[in-house]
C-alpha positions in Angstrom: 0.0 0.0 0.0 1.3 3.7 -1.1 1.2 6.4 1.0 0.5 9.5 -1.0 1.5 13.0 1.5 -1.2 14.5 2.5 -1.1 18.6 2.1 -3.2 20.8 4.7 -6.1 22.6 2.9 -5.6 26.1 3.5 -1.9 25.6 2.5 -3.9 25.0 -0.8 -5.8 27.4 -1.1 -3.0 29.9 -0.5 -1.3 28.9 -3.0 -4.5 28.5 -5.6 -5.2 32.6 -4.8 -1.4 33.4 -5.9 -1.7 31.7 -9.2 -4.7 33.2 -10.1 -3.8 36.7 -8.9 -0.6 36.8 -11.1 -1.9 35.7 -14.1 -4.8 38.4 -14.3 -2.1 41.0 -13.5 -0.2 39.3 -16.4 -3.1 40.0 -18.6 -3.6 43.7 -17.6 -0.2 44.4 -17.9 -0.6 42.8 -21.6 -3.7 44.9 -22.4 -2.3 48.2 -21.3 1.0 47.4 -23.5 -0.9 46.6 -26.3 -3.4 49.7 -25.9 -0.9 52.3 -26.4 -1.0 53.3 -29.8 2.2 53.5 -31.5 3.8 56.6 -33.0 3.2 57.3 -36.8 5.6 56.5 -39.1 6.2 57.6 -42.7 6.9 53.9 -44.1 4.2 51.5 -44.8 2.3 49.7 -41.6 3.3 46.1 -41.2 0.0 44.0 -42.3 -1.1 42.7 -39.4 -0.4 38.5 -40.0 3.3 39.5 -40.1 3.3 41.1 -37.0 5.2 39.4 -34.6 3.4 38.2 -31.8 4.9 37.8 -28.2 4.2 35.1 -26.1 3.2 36.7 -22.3 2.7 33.4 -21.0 7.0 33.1 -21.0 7.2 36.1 -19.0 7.7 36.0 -15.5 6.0 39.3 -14.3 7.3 38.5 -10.2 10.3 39.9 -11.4 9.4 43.4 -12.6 9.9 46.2 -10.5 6.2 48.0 -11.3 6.6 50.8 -9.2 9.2 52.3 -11.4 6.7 52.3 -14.8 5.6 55.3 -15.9 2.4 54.4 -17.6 1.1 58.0 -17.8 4.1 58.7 -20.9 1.7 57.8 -23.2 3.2 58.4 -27.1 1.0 61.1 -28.9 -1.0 60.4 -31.8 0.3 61.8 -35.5 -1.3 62.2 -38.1 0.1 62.8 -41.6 -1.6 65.4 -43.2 0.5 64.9 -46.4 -1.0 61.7 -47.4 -4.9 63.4 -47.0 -7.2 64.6 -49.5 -7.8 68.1 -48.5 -9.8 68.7 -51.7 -12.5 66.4 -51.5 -13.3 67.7 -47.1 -16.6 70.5 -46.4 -15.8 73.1 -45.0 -19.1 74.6 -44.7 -19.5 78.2 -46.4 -18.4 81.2 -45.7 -21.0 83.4 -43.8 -21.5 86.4 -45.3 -21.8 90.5 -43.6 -25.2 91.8 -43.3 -25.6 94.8 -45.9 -28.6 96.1 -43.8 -28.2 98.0 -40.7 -29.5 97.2 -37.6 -31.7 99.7 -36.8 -33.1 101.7 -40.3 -31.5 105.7 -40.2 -34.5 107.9 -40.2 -34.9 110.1 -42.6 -33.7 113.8 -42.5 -36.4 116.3 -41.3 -36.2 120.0 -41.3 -36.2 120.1 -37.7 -32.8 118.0 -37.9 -32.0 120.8 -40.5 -32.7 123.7 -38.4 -30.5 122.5 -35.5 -27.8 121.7 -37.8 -27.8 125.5 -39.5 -28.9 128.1 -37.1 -30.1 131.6 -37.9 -27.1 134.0 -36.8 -27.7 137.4 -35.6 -26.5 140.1 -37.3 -23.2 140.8 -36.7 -23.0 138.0 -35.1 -19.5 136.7 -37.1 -17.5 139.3 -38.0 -14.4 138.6 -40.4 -11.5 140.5 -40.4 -11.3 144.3 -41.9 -9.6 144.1 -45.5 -7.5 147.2 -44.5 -4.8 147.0 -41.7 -2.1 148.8 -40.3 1.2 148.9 -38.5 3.6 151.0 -36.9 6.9 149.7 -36.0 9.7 151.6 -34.3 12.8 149.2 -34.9 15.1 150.4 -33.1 15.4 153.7 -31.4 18.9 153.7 -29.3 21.0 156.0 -27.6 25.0 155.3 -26.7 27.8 157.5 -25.2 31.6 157.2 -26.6 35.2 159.0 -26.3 33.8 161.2 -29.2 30.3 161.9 -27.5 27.1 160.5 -27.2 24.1 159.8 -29.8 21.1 158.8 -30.7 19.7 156.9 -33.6 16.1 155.8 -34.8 15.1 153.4 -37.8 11.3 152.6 -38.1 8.8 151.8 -40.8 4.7 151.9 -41.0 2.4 150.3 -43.3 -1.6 150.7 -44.1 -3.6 149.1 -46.6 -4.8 145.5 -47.5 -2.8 142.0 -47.7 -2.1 143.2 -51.4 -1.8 146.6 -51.9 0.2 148.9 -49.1 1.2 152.0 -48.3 4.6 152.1 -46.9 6.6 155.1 -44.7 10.1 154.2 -44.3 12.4 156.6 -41.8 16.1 156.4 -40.5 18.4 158.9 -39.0 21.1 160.1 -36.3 22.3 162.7 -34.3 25.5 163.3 -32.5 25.9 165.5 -29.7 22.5 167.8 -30.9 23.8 167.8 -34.4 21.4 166.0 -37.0 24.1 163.9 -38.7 21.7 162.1 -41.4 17.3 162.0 -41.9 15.3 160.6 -44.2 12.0 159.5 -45.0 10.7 156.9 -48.0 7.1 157.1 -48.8 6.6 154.1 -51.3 3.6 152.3 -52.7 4.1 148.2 -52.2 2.4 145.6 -54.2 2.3 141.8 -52.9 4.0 139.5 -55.6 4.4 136.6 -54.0 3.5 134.9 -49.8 6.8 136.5 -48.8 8.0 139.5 -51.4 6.6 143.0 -52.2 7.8 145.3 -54.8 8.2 148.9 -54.0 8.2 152.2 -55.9 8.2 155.7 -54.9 10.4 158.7 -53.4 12.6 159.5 -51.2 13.6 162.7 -49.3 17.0 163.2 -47.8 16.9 166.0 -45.2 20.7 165.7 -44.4 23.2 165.9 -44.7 23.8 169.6 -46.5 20.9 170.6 -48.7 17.9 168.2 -48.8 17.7 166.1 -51.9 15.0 163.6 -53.7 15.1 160.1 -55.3 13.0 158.4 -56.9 13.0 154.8 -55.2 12.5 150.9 -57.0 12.8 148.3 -54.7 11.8 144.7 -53.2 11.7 143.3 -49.8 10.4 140.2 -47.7 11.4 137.2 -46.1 13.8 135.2 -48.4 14.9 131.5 -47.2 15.3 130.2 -43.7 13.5 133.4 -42.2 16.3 136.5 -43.6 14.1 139.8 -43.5 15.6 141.4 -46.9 15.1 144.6 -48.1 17.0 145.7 -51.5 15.9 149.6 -53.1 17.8 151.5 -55.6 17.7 155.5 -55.7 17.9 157.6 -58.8 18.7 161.0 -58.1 19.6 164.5 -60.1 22.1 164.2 -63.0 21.8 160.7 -63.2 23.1 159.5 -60.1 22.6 156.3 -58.9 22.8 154.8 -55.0 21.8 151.5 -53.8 21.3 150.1 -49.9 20.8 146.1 -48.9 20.1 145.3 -45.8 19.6 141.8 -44.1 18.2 141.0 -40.4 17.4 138.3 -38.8 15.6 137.2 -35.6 17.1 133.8 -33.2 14.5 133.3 -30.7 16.8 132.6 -27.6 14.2 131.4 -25.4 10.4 132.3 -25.8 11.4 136.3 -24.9 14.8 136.5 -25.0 15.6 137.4 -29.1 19.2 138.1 -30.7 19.2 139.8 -33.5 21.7 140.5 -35.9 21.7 143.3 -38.8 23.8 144.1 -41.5 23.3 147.1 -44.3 25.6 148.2 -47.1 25.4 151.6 -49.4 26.7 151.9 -52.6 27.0 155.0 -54.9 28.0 155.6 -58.8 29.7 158.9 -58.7 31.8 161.2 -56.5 29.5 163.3 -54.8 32.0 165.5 -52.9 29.8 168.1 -51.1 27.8 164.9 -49.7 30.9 163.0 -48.5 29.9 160.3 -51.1 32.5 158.0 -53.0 32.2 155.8 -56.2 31.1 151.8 -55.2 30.9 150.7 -51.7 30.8 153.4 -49.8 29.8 152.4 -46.2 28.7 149.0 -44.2 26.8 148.9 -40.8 26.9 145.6 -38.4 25.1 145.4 -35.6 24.2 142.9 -32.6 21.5 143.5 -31.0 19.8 141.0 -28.0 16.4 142.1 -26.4 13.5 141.2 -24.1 10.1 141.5 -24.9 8.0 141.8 -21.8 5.3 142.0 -23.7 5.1 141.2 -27.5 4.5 144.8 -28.2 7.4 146.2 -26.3 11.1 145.0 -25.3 14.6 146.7 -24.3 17.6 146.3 -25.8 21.4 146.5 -25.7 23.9 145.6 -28.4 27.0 146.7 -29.9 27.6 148.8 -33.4 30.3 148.8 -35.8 30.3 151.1 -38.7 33.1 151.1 -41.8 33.5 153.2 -44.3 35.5 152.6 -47.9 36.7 153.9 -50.3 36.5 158.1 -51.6 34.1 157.9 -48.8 36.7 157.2 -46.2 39.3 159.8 -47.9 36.4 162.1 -47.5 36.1 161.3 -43.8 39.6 161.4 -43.2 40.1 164.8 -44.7 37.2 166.7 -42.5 39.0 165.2 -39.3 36.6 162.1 -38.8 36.9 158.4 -38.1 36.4 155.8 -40.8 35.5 153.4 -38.0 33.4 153.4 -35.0 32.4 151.0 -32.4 30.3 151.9 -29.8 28.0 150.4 -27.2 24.0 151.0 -27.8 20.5 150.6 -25.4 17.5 151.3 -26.6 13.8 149.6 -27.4 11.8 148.5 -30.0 8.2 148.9 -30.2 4.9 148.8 -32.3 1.9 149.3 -32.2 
């Protein structure tokens, strides 16, 4: 007779639960390998009877570590867009922009009219008066040198319209109480262009000696990068002929504070003895003047002069006992009105 050992029963069962319990994990573990999609490729899929198959039941899952699995790394799904059809897909169509408004514009009444054009009062606009004027007093300066002191004036006024003008032109100086030099241009301007007028008329010469009149052709304006130019020519007696340029111009400091510099030259075409007048250039005038305006209408100034004569006008000078050159220091203000 064989004795056959004889195994306790819940040894068994022990041991019937473990078998069980790893081969289901063996067969989730085999599901979530095989439910992971694998990445696209660009060559052909293998057909699916020559895939090679793996055999799970050879695999002894005791001895994986599972805890160290990431099964969240899933690999993303690809498409290839290149081997699609795009031009057989619907995209729908388009929707198109309502033409119609939302709400309808009512219509134009003449209540909507009146509010939009008013009945004005009389004189209730005024424009501005076609004829203007102004009086400005350039400079009018006073200064005291080694020879003795002086004073000096140059001013203009105009009255008339934006075309048509009537121009008074006066400039002069005294030494000591002597009247050195006066004059006075009355001259009819015509507006040729935005910046230039052409000027015609006479001109009086008070002194020096006897008093003497011209007859005056001229332009003047604002040429290039803001230069106030003035350019007349004088015909006199006999045929004489004299000329005077003059150039200014105004470098705004600050919003008060204005330098201004000046330059004027003379010219002549014969001797004129008696008047102290020489052939060609016969004098030139520089000045540098810097002033405040405390209001627009009214500033002081100071500056510094210098004065040059050339020529027979200098031999002139010379011979009466005068200077051909002067420099002196000037104050005065400028004003209009």
């Amino acid at each position: 007779m064989i004795m056959r050992p004889h195994l306790p029963l819940g040894l068994l069962a022990a041991a019937l639960t473990l078998a069980l319990s790893a081969q289901v994990q063996a067969q989730q573990h085999d599901h979530a390998a095989h439910a992971t999609p694998a990445p696209a490729r660009q060559k052909p899929p293998v057909p699916v009877e020559e895939t090679p198959k793996t055999d799970d039941s050879k695999t002894d899952h005791s001895q994986m570590d599972h805890s160290k699995m990431d099964h969240s790394q899933r690999a993303p799904t690809q498409m290839d867009h290149s081997q699609m059809d795009h031009s057989t897909m619907d995209h729908g169509t388009a929707a198109k922009a309502p033409t119609d408004p939302r709400e309808p514009i009512p219509a134009v009444t003449d209540a909507d009219r009146a509010a939009a054009f008013p009945s004005l009062k009389p004189h209730a606009m005024e424009h501005a008066p076609a004829f203007n004027s102004l009086v400005m007093i350039n400079r009018l300066e006073g200064w005291d040198a080694d020879h003795g002191t002086g004073q000096a004036w140059e001013g203009s006024a105009w009255f008339g319209t934006d075309l048509n003008r009537l121009w008074l032109r006066s400039e002069g100086e005294r030494e000591g109480s002597r009247t050195e030099s006066s004059e006075l241009e009355v001259l009819y301007g015509r507006s040729v262009s935005p910046w230039w007028d052409v000027v015609v008329g006479v001109k009086q010469d008070f002194r020096p000696a006897d008093s003497r009149t011209w007859a005056a052709f001229g332009v003047q304006g604002l040429a290039p990068y803001k230069f106030e130019m003035s350019a007349t020519a004088y015909v006199g007696e006999s045929g004489q002929v004299m000329a005077t340029v003059e150039a200014e111009y105004e470098l705004l400091l600050t919003n008060r504070l204005i330098l201004q510099p000046l330059v004027e030259a003379s010219f002549s075409s014969k001797d004129v003895p008696e008047y102290g007048e020489g052939t060609g250039l016969n004098k030139v005038e520089a000045g540098l003047r810097l002033r405040y305006e405390i209001n627009r209408r009214f500033a002081p100034y100071v500056g510094v002069v210098h004065e040059r004569l050339f020529g027979d006008t200098a031999d002139y000078r010379r011979g009466e006992g005068g200077d051909t050159r002067d420099t002196r220091f000037v104050a005065g203000v400028r004003f209009w009105f």
